[in-house]
KEKE-3310 file (N, C-alpha, C; in steps of 0.2 Angstrom, whole numbers, plus 5000, padded with zeros to 4 digits):
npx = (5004:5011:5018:5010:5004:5017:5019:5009:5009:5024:5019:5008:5019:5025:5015:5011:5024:5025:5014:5019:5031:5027:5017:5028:5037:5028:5026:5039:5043:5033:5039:5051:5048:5038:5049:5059:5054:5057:5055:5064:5070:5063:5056:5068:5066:5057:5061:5071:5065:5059:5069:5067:5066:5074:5083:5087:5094:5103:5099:5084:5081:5075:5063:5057:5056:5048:5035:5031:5029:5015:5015:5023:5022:5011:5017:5027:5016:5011:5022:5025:5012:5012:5022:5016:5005:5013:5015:5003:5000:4989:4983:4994:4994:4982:4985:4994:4988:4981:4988:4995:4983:4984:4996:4993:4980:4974:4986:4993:4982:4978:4966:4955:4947:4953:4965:4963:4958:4967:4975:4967:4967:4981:4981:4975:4980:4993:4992:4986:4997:5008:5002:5000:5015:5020:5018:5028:5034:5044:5036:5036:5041:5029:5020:5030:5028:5015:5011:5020:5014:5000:5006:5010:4999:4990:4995:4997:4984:4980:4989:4983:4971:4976:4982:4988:4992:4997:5006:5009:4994:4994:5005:4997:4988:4994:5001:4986:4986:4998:4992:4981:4991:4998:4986:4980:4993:4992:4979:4972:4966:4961:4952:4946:4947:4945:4953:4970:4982:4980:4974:4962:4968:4957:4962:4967:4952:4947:4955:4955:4945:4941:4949:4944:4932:4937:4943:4931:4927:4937:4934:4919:4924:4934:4924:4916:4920:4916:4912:4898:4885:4876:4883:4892:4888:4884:4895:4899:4892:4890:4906:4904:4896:4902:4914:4909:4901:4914:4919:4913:4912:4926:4927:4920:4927:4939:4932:4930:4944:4948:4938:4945)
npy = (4994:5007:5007:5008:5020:5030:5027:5034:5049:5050:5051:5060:5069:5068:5072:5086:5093:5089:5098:5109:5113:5112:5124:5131:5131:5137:5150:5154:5153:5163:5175:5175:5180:5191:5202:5202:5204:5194:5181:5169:5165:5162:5151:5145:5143:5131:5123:5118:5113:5103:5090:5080:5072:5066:5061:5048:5034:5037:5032:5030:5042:5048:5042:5046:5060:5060:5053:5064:5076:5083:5088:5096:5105:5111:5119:5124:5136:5142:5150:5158:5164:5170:5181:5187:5194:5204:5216:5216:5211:5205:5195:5188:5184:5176:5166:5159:5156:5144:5135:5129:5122:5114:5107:5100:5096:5089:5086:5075:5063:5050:5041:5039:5045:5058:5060:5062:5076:5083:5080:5088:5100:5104:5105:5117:5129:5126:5130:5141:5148:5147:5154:5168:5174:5171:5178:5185:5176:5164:5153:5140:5137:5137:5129:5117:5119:5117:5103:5096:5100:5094:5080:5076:5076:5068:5058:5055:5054:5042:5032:5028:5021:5010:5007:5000:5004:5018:5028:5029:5034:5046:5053:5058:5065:5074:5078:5083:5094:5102:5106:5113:5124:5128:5135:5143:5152:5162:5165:5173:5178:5183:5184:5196:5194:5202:5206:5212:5211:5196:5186:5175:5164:5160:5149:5142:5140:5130:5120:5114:5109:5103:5095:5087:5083:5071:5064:5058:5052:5041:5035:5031:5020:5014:5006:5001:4993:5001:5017:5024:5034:5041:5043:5052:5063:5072:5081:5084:5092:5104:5108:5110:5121:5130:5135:5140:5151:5158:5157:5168:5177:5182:5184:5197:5204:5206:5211:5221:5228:5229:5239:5249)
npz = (5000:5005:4994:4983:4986:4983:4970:4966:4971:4963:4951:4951:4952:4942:4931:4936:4933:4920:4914:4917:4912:4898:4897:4900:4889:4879:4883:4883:4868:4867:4872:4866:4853:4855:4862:4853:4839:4828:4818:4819:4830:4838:4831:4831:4846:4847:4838:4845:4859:4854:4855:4860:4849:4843:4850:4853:4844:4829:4818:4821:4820:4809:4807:4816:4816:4807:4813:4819:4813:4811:4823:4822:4812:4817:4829:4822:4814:4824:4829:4817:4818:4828:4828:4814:4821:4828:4841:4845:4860:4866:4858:4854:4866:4867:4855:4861:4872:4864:4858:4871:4874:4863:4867:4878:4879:4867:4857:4865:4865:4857:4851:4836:4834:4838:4831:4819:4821:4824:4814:4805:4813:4811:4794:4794:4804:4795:4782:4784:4790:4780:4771:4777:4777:4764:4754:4746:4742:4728:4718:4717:4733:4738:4734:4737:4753:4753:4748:4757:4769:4766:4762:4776:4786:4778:4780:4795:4798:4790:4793:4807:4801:4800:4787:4772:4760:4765:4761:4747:4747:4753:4744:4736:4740:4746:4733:4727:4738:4734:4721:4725:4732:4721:4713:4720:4724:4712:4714:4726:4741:4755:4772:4784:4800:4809:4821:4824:4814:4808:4798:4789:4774:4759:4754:4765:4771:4758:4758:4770:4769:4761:4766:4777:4770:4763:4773:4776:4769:4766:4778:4778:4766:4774:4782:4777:4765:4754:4746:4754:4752:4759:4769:4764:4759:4767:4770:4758:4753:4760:4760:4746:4748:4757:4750:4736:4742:4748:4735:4729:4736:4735:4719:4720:4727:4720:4709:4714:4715:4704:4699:4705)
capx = (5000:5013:5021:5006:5005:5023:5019:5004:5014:5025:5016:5005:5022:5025:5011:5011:5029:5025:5011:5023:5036:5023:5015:5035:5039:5024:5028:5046:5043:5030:5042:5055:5045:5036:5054:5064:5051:5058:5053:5070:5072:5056:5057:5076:5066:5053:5064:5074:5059:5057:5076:5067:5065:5082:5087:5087:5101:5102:5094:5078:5080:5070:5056:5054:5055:5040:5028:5031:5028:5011:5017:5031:5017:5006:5022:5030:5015:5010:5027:5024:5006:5013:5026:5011:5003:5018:5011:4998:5000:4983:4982:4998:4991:4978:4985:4999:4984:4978:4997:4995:4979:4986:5001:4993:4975:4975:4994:4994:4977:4982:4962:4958:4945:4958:4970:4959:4956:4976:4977:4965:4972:4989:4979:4972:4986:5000:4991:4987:5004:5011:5001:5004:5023:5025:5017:5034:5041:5043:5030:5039:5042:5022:5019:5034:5027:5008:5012:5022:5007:4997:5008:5010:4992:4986:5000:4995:4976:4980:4992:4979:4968:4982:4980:4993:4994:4997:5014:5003:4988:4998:5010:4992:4985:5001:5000:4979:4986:5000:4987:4979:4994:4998:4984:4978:4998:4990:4973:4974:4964:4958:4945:4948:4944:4945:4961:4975:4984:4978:4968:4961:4965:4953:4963:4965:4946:4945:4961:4954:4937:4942:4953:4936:4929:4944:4944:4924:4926:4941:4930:4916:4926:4936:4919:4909:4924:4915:4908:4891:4884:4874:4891:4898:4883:4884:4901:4901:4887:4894:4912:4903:4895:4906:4917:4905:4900:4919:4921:4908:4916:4933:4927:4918:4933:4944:4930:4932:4950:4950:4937:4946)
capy = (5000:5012:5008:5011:5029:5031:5029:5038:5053:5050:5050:5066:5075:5071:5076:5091:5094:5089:5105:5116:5114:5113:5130:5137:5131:5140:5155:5157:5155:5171:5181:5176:5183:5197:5203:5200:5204:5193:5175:5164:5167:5159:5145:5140:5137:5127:5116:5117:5110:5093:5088:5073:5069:5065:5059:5040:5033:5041:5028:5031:5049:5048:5039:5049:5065:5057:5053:5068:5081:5085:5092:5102:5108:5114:5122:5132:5139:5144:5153:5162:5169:5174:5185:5191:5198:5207:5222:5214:5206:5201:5190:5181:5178:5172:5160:5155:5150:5138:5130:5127:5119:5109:5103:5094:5092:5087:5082:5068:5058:5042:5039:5041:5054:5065:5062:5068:5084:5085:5083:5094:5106:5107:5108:5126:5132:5127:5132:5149:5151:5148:5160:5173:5175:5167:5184:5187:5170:5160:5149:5133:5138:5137:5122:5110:5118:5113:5098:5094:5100:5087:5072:5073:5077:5065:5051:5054:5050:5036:5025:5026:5017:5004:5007:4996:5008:5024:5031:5029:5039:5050:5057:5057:5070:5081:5083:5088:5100:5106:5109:5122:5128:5134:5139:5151:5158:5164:5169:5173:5184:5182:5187:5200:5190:5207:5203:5213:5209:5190:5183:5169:5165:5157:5141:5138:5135:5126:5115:5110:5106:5095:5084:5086:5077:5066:5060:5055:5049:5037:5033:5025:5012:5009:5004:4996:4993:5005:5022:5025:5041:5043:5043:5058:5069:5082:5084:5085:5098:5108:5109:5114:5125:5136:5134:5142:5157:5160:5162:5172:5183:5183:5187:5202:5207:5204:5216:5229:5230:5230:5245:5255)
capz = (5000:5004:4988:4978:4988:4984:4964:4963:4972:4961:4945:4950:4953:4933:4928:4937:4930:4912:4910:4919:4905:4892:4897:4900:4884:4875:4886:4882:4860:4867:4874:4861:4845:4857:4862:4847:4834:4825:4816:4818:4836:4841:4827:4835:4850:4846:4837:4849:4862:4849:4854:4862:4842:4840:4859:4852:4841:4825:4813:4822:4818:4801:4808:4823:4812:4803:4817:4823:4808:4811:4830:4821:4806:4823:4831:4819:4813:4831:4830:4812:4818:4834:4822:4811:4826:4832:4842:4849:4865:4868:4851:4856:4873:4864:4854:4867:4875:4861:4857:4877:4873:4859:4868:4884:4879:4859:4855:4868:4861:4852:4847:4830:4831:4840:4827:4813:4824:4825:4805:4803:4814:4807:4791:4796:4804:4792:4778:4784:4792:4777:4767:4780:4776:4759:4747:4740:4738:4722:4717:4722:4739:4742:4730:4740:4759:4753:4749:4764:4773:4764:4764:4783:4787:4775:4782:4800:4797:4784:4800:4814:4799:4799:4780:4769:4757:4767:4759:4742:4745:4757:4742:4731:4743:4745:4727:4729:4741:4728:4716:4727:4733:4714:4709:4727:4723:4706:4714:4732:4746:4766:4776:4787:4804:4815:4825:4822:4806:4806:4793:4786:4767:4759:4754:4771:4771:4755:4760:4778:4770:4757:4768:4780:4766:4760:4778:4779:4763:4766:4782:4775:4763:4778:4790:4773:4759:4748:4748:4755:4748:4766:4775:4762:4755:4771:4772:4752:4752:4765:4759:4742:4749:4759:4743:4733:4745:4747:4728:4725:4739:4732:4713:4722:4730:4717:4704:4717:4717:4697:4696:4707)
cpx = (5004:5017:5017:5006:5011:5023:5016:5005:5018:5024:5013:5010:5025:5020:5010:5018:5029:5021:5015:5028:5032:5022:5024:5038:5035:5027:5034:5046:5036:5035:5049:5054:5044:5044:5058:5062:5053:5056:5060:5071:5067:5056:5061:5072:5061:5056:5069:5072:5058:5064:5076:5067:5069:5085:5088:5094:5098:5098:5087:5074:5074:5060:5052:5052:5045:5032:5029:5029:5023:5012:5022:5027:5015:5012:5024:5024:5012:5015:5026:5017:5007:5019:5022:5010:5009:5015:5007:4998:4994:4981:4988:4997:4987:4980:4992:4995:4981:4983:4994:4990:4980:4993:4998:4986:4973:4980:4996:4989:4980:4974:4962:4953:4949:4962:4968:4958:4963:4979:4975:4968:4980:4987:4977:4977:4992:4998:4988:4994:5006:5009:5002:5009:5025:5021:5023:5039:5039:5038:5031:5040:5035:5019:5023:5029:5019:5010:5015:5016:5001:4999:5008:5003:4989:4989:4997:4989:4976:4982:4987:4972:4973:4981:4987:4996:4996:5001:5007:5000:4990:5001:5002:4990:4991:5001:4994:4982:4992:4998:4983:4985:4995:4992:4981:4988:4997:4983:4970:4971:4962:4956:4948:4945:4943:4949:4968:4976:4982:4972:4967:4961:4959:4956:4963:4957:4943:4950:4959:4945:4937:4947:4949:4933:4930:4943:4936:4926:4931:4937:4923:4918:4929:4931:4915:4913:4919:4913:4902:4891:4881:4880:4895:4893:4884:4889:4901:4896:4889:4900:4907:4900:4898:4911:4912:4904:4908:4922:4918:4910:4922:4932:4924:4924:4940:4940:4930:4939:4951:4947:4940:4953)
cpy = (5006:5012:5011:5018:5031:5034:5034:5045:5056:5054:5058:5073:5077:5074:5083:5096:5095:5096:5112:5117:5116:5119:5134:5134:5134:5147:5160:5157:5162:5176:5184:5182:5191:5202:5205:5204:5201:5185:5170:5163:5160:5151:5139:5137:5134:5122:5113:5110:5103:5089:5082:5069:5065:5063:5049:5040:5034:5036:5029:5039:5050:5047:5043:5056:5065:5057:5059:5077:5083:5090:5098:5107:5116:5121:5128:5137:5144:5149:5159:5167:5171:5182:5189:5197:5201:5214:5221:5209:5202:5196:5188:5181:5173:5164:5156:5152:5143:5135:5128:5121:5113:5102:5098:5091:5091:5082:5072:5062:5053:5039:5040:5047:5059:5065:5063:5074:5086:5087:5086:5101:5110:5108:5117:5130:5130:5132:5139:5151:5152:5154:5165:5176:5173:5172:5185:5181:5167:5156:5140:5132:5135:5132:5117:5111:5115:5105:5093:5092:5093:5082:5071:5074:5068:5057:5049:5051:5042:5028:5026:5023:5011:5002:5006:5003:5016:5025:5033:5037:5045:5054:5059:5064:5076:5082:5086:5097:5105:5110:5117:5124:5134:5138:5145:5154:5161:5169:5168:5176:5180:5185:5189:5197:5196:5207:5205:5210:5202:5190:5178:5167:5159:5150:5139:5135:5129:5119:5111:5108:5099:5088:5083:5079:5070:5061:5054:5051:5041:5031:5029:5020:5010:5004:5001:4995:4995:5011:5023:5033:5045:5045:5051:5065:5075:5084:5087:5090:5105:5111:5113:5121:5133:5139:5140:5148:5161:5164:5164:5181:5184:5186:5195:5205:5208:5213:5223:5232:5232:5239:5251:5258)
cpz = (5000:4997:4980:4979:4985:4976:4961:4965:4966:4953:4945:4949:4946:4930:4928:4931:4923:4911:4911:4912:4899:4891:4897:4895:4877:4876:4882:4874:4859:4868:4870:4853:4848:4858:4856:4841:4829:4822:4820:4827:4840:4837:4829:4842:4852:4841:4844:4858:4858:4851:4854:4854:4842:4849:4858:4844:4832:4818:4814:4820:4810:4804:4812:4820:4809:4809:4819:4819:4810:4819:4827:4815:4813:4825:4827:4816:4819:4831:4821:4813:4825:4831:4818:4816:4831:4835:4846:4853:4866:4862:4853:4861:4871:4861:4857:4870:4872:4859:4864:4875:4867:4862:4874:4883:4871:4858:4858:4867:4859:4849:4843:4828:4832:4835:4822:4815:4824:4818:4802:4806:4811:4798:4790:4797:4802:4787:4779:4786:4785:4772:4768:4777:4768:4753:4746:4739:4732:4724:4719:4726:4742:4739:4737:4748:4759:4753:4754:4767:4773:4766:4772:4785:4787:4778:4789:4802:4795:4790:4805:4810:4800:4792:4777:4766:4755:4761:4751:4740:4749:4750:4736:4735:4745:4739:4725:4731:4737:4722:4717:4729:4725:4712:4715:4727:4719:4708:4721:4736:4751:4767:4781:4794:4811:4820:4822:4813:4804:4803:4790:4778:4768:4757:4759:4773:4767:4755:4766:4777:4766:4760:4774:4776:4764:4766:4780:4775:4763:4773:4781:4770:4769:4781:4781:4767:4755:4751:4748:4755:4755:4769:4772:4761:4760:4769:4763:4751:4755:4764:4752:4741:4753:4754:4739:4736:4743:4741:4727:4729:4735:4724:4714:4721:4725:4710:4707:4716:4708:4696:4700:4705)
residu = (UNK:UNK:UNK:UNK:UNK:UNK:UNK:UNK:UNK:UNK:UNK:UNK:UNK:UNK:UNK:UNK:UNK:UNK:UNK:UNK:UNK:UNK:UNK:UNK:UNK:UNK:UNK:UNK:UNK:UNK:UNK:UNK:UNK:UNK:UNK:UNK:UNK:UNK:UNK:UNK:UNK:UNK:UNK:UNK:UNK:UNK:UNK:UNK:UNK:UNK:UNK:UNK:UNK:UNK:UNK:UNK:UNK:UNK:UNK:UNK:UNK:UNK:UNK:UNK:UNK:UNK:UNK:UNK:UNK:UNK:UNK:UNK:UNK:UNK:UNK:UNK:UNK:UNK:UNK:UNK:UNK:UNK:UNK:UNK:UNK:UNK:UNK:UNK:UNK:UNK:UNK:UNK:UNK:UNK:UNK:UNK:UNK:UNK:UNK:UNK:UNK:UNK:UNK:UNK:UNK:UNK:UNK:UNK:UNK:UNK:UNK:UNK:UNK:UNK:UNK:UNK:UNK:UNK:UNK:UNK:UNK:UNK:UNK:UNK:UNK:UNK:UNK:UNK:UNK:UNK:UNK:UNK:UNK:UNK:UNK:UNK:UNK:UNK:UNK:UNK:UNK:UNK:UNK:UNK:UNK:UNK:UNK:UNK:UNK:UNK:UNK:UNK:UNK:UNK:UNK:UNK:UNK:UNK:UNK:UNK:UNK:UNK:UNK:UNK:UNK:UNK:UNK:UNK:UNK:UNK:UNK:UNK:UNK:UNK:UNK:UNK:UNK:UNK:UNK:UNK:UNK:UNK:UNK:UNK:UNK:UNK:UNK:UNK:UNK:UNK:UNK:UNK:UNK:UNK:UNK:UNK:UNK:UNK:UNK:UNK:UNK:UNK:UNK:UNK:UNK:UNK:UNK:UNK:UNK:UNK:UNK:UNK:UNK:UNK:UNK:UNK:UNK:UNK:UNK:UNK:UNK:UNK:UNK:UNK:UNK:UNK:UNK:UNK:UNK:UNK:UNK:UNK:UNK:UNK:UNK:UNK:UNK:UNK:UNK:UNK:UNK:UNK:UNK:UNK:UNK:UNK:UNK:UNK:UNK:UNK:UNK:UNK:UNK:UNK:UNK:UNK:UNK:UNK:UNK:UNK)
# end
């Protein structure tokens, strides 16, 4: 009996210790970018915070890498829109609050709805981060970082199916997400969300609808080896639908901008 007190002691005092770090590991890539104003500062120490990646013998390095992308998606973009908002402390408390909120109660799930809500997250937030920052880069830059986006996304979802064929369908949907990369680099705008300089483009809505859909849809073949039309029509109406709205917005906003 005293032994079991001794562990559950124990245990409570990791616990306690593991949020303290997590929250003073958010904290300190706050105070980094707030301070600094700068990107690379904050980046350094957020990779620097994954070291556990690489704390195993160097062969495992690849693989570890691998499961681990969708946490480093989440992270650095955490760290680029705490950068956008520079000036505004009350938006990066904001979203130091929701990083915190990613790291103790999300990140650590292993079921599979939460790891669809993990890939879709890192969906949202990669793919705005990236557009944030990436108006005056070449056209490659934002093709190779979508597709990223995608292949790891799509790979995370694909292994908690225990799906043969991940790797496959995984480089299949990084190049989807390639496809819009290029073409919202050629025809691009965001919704003004009210919050300092942060905005939403609208890829970022049609990129987290469609692996919304990609994910129901892969969803009913796995639970009935084919696709039931009941299982996809909401999501597929839905996704068209916002789709639809968006570009009717965007062609607006785009004829405003010509006649003036």
């Amino acid at each position: 009996m005293e032994f079991l007190q001794h562990s559950r002691r124990r245990s409570l005092v990791s616990e306690i210790v593991y949020v303290l770090l997590n929250i003073a590991f958010a904290v300190a890539a706050l105070i980094a970018v707030a301070s600094t104003n700068t990107l690379w500062v904050g980046v350094f120490i957020v990779l620097l915070g994954k070291w556990r990646i690489l704390a195993v013998r160097p062969h495992y390095w690849a693989a570890n890498v691998m499961a681990n992308m969708v946490d480093i998606i989440v992270s650095l973009s955490f760290v680029v829109l705490l950068y956008v908002a520079s000036g505004m402390l009350s938006v990066q408390l904001v979203l130091t609050a929701l990083y915190v909120a990613w790291l103790l109660l999300l990140k650590p799930r292993s079921k599979r709805k939460f790891i669809g809500w993990q890939a879709l997250i890192a969906v949202i937030f990669g793919v705005n981060a990236l557009m944030q920052i990436s108006y005056d880069w070449i056209a490659t830059a934002v093709v190779l970082g979508m597709w990223l986006i995608g292949y790891m996304t799509a790979r995370h979802v694909l292994i908690s199916y225990k799906e043969p064929h991940a790797a496959i369908y995984s480089l299949i949907w990084g190049l989807v997400m390639a496809e819009l990369g290029w073409i919202f680099y050629h025809w691009t705008f965001a919704f003004d969300i009210g919050i300092g300089h942060l905005q939403i483009a609208f890829v970022t809505v049609v990129a987290a609808l469609f692996s919304f859909l990609a994910e129901r849809t892969y969803a009913s073949y796995h639970r009935h080896h084919k696709i039931v039309l009941g299982d996809v029509i909401v999501p597929l109406l839905f996704t068209l639908s916002i789709i639809a709205v968006g570009a009717a917005r965007g062609i607006q906003l785009y004829g405003s901008a010509v006649g003036q």
